[in-house]
C-alpha positions in Angstrom: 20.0 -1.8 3.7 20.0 -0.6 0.0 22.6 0.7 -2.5 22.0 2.0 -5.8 24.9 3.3 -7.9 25.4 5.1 -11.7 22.0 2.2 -12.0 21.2 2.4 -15.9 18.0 0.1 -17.2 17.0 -0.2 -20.5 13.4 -2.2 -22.0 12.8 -2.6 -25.4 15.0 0.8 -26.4 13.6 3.0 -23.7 15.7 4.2 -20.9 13.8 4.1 -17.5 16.9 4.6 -15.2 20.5 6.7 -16.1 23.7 6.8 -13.7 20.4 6.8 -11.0 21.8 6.3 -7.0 19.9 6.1 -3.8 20.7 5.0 -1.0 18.1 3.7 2.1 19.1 3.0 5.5 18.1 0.3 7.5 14.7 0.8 9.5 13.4 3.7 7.0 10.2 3.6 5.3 10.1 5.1 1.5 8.0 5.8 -0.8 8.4 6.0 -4.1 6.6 8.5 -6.3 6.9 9.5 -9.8 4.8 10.0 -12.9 3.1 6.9 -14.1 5.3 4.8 -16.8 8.5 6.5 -15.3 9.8 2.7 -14.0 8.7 2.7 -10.4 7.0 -1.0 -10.3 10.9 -1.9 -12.6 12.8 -0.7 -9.8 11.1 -2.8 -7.6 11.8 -6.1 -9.7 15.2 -4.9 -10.0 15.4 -4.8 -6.5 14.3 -8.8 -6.1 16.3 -9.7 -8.6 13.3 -10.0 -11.5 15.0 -7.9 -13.6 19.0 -7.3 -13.9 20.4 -4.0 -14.8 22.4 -3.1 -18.1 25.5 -1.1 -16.3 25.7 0.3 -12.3 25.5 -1.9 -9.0 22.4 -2.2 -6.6 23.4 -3.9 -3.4 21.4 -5.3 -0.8 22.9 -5.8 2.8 24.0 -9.9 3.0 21.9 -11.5 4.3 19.0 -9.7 4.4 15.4 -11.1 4.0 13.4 -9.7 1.0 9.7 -9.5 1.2 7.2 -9.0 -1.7 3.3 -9.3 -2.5 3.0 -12.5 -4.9 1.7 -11.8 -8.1 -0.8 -14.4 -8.1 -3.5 -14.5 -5.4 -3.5 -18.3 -3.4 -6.5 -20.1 -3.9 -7.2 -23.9 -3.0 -9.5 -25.7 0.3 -6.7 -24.2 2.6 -7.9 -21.4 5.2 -6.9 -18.2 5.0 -5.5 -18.2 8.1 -3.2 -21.8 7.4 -2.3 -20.5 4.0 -0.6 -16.9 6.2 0.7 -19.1 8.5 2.2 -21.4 5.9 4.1 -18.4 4.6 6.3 -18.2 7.2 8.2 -21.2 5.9 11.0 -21.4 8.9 8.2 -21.5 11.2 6.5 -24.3 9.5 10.2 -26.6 9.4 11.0 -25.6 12.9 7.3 -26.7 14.5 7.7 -29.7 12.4 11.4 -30.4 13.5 9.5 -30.2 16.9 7.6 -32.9 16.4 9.8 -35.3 15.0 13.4 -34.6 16.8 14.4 -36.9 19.4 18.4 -35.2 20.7 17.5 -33.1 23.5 19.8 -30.7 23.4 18.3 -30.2 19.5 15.0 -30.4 20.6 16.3 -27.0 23.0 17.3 -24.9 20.2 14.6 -25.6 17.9 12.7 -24.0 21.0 15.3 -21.1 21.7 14.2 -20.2 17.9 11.2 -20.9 17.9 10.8 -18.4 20.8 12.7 -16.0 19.1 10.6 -15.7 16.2 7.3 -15.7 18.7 5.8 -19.2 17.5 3.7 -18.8 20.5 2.3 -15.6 19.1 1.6 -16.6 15.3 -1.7 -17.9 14.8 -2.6 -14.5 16.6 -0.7 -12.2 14.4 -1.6 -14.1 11.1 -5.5 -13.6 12.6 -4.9 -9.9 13.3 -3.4 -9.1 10.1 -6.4 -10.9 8.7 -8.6 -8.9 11.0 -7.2 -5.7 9.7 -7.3 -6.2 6.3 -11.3 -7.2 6.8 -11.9 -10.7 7.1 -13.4 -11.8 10.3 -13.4 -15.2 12.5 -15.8 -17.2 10.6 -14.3 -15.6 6.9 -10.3 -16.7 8.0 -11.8 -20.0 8.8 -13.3 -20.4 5.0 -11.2 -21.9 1.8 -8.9 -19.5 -0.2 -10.9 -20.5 -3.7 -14.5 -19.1 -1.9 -13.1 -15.9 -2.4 -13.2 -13.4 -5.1 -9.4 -12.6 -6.8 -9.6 -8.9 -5.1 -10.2 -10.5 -1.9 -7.5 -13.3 -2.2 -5.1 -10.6 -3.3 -5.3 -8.8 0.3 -4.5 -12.5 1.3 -1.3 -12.6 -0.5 -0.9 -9.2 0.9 -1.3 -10.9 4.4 1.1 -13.3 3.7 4.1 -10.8 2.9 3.3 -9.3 6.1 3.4 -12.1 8.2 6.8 -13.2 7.5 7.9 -9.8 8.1 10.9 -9.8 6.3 13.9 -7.1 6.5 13.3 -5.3 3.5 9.4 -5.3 2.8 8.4 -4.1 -1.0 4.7 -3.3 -1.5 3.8 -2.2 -5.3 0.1 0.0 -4.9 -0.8 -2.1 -1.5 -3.9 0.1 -1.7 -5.6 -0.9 -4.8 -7.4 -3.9 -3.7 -8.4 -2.6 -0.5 -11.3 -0.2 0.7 -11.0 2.9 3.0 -10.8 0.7 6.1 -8.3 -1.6 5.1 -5.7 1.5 3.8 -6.6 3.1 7.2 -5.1 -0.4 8.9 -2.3 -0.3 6.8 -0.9 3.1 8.1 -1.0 2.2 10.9 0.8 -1.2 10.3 3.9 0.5 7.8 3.8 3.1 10.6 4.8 1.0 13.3 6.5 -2.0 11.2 10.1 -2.8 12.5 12.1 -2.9 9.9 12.3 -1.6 6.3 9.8 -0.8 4.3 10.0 0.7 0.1 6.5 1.3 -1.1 5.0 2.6 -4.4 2.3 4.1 -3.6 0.1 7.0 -5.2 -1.9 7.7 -1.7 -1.2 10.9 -0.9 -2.4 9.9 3.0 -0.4 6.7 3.1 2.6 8.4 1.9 2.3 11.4 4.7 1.1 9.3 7.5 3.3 6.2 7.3 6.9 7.2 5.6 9.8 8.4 6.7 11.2 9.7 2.9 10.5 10.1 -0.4 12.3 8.5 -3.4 11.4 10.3 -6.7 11.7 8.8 -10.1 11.7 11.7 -12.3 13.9 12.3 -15.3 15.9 8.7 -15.0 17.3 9.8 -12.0 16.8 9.3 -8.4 16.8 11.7 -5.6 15.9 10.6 -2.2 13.5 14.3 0.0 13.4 13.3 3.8 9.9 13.4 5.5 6.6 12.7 3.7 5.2 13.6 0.4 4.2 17.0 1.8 7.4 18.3 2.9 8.3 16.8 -0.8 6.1 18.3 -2.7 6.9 21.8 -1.0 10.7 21.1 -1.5 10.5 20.0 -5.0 8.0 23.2 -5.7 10.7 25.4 -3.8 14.0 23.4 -6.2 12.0 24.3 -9.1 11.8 27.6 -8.3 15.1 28.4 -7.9 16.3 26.5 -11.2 14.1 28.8 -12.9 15.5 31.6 -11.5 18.7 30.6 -12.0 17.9 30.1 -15.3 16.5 33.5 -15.9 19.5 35.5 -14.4 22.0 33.3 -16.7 19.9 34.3 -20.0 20.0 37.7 -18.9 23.8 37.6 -18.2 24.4 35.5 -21.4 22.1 38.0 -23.4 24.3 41.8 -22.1 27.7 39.5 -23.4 26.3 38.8 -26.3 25.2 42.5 -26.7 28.8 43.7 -26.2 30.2 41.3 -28.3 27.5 42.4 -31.1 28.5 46.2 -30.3 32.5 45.9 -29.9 34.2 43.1 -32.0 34.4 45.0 -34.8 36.2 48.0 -33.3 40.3 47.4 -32.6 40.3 49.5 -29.8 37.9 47.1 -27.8 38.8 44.0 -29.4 40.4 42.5 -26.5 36.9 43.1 -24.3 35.4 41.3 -27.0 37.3 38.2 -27.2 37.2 38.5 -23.3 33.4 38.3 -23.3 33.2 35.8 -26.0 35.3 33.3 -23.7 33.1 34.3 -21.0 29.8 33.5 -22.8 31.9 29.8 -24.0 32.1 29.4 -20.1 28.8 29.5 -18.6 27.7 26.6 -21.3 24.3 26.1 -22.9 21.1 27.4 -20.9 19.9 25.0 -18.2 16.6 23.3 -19.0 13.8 22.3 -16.7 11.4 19.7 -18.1 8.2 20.8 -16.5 5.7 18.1 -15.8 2.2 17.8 -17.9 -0.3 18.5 -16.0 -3.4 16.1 -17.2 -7.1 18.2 -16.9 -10.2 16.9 -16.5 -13.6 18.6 -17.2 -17.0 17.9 -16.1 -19.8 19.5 -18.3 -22.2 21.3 -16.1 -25.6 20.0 -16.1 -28.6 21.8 -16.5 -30.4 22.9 -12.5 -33.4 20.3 -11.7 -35.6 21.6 -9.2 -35.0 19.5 -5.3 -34.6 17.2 -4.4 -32.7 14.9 -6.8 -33.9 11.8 -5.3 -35.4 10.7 -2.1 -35.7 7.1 -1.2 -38.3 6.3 1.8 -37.5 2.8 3.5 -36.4 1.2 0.2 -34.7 -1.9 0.2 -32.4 -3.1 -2.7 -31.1 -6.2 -3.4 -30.1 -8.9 -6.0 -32.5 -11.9 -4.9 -36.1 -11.8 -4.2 -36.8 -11.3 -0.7 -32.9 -11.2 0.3 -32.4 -7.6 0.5 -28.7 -6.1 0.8 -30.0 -2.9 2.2 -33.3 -1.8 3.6 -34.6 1.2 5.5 -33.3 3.4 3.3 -34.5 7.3 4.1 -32.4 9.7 2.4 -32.3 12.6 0.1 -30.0 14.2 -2.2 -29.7 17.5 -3.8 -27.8 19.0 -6.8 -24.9 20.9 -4.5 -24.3 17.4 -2.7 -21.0 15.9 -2.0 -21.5 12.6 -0.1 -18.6 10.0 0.3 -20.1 6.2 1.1 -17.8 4.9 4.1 -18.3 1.3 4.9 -16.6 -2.0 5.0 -16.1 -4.1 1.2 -18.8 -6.4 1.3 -21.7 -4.0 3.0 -23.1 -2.8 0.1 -21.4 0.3 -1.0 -21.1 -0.7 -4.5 -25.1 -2.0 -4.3 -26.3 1.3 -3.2 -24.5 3.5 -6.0 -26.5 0.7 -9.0 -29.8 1.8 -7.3 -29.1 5.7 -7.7 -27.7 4.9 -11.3 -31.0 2.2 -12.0 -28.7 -0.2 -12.3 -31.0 -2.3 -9.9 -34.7 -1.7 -9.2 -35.9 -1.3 -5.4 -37.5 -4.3 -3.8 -39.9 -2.2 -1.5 -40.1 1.5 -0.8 -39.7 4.4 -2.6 -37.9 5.8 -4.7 -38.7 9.2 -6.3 -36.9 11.0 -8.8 -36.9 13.1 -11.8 -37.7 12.1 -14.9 -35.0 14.3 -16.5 -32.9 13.2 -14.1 -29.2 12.1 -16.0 -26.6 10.1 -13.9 -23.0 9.5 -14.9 -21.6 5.7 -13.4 -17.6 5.0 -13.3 -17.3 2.1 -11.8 -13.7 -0.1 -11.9 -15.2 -3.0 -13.9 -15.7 -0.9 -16.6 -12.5 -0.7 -17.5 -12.5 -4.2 -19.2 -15.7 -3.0 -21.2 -13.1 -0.6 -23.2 -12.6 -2.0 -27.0 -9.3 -2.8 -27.4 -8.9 -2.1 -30.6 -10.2 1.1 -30.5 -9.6 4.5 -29.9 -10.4 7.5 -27.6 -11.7 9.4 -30.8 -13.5 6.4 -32.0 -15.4 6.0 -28.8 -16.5 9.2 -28.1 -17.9 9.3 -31.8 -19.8 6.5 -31.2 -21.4 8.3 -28.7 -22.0 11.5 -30.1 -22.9 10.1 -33.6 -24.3 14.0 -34.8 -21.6 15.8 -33.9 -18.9 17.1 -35.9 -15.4 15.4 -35.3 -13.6 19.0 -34.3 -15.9 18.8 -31.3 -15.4 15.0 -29.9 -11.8 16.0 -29.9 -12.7 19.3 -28.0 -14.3 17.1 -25.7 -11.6 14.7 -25.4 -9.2 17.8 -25.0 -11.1 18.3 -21.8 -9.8 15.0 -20.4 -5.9 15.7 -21.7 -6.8 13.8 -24.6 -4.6 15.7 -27.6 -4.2 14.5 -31.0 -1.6 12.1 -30.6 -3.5 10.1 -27.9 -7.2 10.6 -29.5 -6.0 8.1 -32.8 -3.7 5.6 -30.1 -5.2 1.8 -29.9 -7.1 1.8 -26.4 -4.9 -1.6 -25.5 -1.8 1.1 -25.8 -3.4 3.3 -23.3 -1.9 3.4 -19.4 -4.0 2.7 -16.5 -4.5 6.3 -16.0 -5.9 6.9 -19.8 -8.0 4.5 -19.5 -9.4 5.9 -17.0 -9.6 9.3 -17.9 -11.3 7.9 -21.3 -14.1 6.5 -19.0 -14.2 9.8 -17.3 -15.0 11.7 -20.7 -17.7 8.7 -21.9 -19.4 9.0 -18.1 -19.6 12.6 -18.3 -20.1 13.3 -22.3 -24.3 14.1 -21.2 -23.5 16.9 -18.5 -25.2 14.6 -15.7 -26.4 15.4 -12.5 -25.5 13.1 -10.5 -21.7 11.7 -10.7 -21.1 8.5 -9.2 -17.7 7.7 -8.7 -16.7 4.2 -7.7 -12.9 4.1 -7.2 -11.8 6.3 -9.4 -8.5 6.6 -8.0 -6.6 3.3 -8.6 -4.8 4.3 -12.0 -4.4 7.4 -11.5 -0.9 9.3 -10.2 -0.6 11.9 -7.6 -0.9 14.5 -9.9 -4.5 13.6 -11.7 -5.8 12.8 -8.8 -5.5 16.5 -7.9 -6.4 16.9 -11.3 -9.8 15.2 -10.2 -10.3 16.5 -7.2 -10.2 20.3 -8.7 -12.6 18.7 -11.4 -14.8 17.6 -8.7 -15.3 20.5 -7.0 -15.9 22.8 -10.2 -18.2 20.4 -11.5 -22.2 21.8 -10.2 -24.1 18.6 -10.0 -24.1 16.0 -6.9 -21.4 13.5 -6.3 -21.4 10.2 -4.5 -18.0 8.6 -4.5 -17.0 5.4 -2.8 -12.4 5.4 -2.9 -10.1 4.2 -0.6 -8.1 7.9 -0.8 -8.9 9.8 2.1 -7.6 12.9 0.6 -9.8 12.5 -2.1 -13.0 11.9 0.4 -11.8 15.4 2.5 -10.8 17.3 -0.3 -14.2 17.2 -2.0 -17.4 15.4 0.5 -19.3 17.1 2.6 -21.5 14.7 4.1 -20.8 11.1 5.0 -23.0 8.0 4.8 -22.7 4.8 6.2 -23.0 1.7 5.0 -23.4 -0.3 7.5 -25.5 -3.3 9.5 -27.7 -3.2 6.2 -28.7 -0.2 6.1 -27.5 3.5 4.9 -27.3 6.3 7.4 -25.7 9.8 8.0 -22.7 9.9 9.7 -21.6 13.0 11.5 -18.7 12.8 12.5 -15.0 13.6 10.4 -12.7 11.1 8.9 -10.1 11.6 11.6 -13.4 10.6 13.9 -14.3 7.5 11.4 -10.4 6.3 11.6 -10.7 6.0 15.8 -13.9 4.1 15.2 -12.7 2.0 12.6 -9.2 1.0 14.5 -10.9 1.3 18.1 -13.8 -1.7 16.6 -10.9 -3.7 15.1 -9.1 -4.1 18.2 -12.4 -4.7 20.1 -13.1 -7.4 17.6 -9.5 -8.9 18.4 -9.7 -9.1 22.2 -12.9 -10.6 21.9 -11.8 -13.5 19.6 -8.6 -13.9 21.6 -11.0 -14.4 24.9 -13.3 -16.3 23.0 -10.5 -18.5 21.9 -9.5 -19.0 25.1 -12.4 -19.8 26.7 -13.0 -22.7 23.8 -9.7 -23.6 24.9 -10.2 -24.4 28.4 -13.6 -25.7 27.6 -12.1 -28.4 25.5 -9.2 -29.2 28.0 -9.7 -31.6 30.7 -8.3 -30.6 33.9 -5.3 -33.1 33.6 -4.7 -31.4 30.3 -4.9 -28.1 31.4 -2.4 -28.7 34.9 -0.2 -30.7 32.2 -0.1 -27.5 29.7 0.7 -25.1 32.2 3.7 -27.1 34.0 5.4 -27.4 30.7 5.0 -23.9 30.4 6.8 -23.5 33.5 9.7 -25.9 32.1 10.1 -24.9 28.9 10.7 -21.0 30.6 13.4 -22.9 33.0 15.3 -24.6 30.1 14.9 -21.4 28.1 17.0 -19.6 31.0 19.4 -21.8 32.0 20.3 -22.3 28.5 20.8 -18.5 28.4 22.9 -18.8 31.6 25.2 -21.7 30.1 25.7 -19.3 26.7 26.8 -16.6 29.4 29.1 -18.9 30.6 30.9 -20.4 27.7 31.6 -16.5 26.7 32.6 -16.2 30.0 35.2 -19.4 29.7 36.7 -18.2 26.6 38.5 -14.8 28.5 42.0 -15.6 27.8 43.0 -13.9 31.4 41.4 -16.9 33.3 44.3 -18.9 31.4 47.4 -16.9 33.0 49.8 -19.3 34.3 50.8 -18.6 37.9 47.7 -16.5 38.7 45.9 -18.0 42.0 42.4 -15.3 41.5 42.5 -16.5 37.8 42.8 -20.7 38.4 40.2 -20.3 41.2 37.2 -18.3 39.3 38.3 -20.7 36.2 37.4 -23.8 38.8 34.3 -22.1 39.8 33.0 -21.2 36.5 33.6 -25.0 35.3 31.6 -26.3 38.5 28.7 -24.2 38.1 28.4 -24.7 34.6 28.5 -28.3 35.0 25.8 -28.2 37.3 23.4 -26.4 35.2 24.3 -28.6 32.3 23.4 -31.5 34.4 20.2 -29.5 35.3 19.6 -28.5 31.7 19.6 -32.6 30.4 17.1 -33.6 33.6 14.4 -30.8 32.5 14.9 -31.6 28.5 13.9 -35.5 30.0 11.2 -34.4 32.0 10.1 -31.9 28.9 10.1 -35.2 26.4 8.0 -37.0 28.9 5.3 -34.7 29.6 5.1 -33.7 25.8 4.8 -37.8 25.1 2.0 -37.5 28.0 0.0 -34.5 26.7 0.4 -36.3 23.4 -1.5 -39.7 24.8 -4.2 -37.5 26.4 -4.6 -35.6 23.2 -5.2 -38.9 21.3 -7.7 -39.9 23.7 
């Protein structure tokens, strides 16, 4: 499906690929890892053709369809659902080639094709793509522009996925989507048909739902089969072996040199010498392995408050008077908490964590706390709040406006920030510094409570380990809302709910919350397909209905004799029913001509009868 070869790409002076080659087989599923800035999102727009190479080849096989997420989410009065279905732009010329075409035997293949590409089955797989990324029945029925830009972004998402093309490219699929939506991604990349390259930093994703691993490290690529695990282990186990290699070769390199030292000045063993001296030229310069930075982060401890932290007792919460979000709300947390919030975008995750953080005041109920109580708020929104023009140093400072400069960079050393980074403009900071920047201001007061809303989008495989060994060194409670799994069962002990407008406990695991999840989804989708049909018939008259169903019945007959005449015109071009002088070969050519003719003749009466009952359902339609 793809070839890369000796690929080289250069921006603005910097190299990003050198001499790199890959090569992925129709049908796989990849994923591409790497550390972040090392030109995974470039390879992908040098895939599509964004972005063109200085020296090398990359080939994709002719033909093939290419598949992306657009960069800009749709908007405008068209439903979600007719904007997916409007992506699948053969689909849309061939149902309106329908419509308009008059030659019958024309009107026959648009309907062989449209078969093939299961017209009859797209409005139900644009809704159950909808479905699984989280918008309902009612919400696919509503206008693209009544929808926030995260929300239209999983309907470009949608989109891609609906047209399923033969090489799918999804660049961080998961970022605009919560736990439940990644979970019904897995599943889809898991069972997709064709081939899928992802860049992805979910460890989950990338273990569940791929087949290999391409890794971007060093300008080069180098393709692990199997998921990120079984990469991770291999690339721990390559490592290791370089540096022993690498320690043998100095020792070898350093008893040569030792001869040499000892021996080239004596005649006797002058030979030896010269020997060992060609020797050492041989083996070449020591190999080098760059070892990646690992990037720290370091929660303050705060100091112990007596428990409970906080209990609430049938609180509600909201935003408008008497239109609570959330109400009966009776729950308790302690300092040696770990609670993940599970729920669907839209229930009121993000609600509940600006009540623990007084963000928002209850509208009835109770809330009790301590008055020394401290709690730290990252929230994804408050990345935009960053000055620009500033610097990691110079926020921190601003902060701690009594404390001596040697101790804001101590603290931003805690967060991998050294002294290079500490004085760079905050607009030159990556994703992931950002980040970590808002993870030093948030924690800067030893809190005790950390609430963590996404804190996962920007950062690479790598600090998000980084913050999950943070996490569980750090003493105080944690709630954290995050679409990576691995983060919620690395570091939560206890799950709540979110759910039907109200907060609960749940007890079961998130292998348990997954079935539920994926079990409700496909409950939700056999009940709108029944409900559908149901309207259906409802809205038919009985004419209608008996009219529908024998065109049904014709339109299977002209889709197999149609098939049978394709078998035969194969059939008729066998050179050996041509042999002059054979009696068997003139007599089945006779018989093959006959019986074709017949279910020509056939085929033209059912493709009349077809264009008179569509002109017929079309007159009782009108009516």
């Amino acid at each position: 499906m793809l070839q890369i070869q000796d690929l080289t790409y250069r921006i603005a002076g910097k190299t990003l690929l050198e001499g790199a080659n890959a090569r992925v087989a129709a049908g796989h599923k990849v994923g591409i890892v790497g550390k972040n800035g090392a030109g995974k999102s470039t390879l992908l727009k040098l895939i599509t053709g964004e972005l063109h190479w200085d020296a090398g080849s990359l080939k994709i096989r002719r033909g093939a369809k290419l598949g992306e997420v657009a960069q800009e989410a749709p908007g405008g009065e068209t439903s979600l659902l007719d904007t997916v279905l409007e992506a699948d732009h053969e689909l849309q010329s061939l149902e309106k080639a329908a419509e308009s075409e008059t030659d019958p035997e024309k009107i026959a293949h648009i309907h062989l094709r449209l078969t093939d590409i299961d017209a009859h089955t797209a409005t139900a797989r644009a809704a159950s793509i909808l479905s699984g990324l989280g918008f309902d029945g009612e919400a696919q029925r509503r206008p693209c522009a009544s929808f926030s830009g995260g929300w239209r972004m999983r309907v470009a998402l949608a989109c891609t996925l609906f047209t399923k093309p033969d090489l799918l490219l999804l660049d961080e699929p998961t970022n605009y989507l919560d736990l439940e939506g990644v979970m019904w991604l897995e599943n889809f990349i898991k069972n997709y048909p064709y081939t899928i390259i992802i860049v992805s930093h979910d460890r989950d994703l990338l273990n569940s739902s791929v087949t290999a691993i391409l890794h971007l490290d060093q300008l080069k690529l180098k393709l692990y089969t199997g998921n990120y695990d079984n990469f991770e282990k291999l690339r721990r186990e390559q490592l290791a072996h370089r540096r022993a290699n690498i320690v043998k070769q100095e020792a070898a390199q350093k008893h040569l040199q030792s001869f040499i030292d000892r021996f080239k000045a004596k005649a006797s063993k002058a030979k030896q010498a010269q020997s060992r001296v060609k020797m050492l030229e041989r083996m070449g310069p020591l190999d080098s392995i760059l070892e990646d930075k690992t990037f720290a982060f370091d929660f303050p401890n705060p100091k112990p408050l007596a428990p409970p932290l906080f209990t609430l007792d049938q609180a509600q919460v909201g935003y408008e008077p008497n239109k609570p979000i959330l109400s009966r709300l009776n729950l308790r947390l302690d300092m040696d908490d770990r609670i993940a919030l599970l729920g669907q975008n839209g229930n009121g995750k993000s609600t509940f964590a600006k009540l623990i953080s007084s963000r928002l005041e209850i509208m009835a109920g109770e809330l009790r706390k301590s008055s020394k109580l401290d709690v730290g708020y990252f929230a994804q929104h408050q990345l935009d709040e960053l000055n620009m023009d500033g610097t990691p140093l110079s926020h921190l400072k601003a902060r701690m406006p009594n404390v001596t400069e040697s101790r804001v960079r101590a603290k931003l050393g805690a967060f991998s920030f050294g002294a290079d980074k500490a004085m760079t403009r905050v607009e030159d900071l990556s994703g992931g510094e950002k980040a970590r920047l808002l993870f030093a201001l948030m924690s800067m007061n030893a809190p005790h409570i950390l609430i963590l809303d996404e804190p996962t989008n920007h950062l690479d495989v790598e600090s998000r380990e980084a913050l999950i060994h943070a996490i569980n060194g750090y003493e105080g409670a944690v709630i954290m809302i995050s679409h990576d799994r691995h983060l919620i069962e690395a570091c939560a002990d206890r799950l709540w709910l979110v759910h039907d407008g109200t907060v609960t406990p749940y007890d079961g695991d998130m292998e348990d919350y997954k079935k539920l999840i994926l079990k409700a989804r496909s409950s939700s989708r056999k009940k709108n397909k029944k409900q559908d049909k149901v309207e259906k018939v409802r809205s038919e008259s009985p004419e209608l209905t008996s009219l529908r169903k024998n065109l049904e019945k014709l339109e299977k007959k002209i889709k197999r004799l149609t098939t049978e005449i394709a078998k035969y015109d194969r059939a008729l071009k066998n050179p050996k029913l041509y042999v002059h002088g054979d009696h068997k070969a003139a007599a089945a050519l006779k018989k093959f001509t006959a019986e074709k003719l017949d279910m020509t003749l056939d085929l033209e009466e059912f493709e009349v009868e077809w264009l008179e009952m569509q002109e017929e359902m079309e007159a009782l339609v009108d009516d």
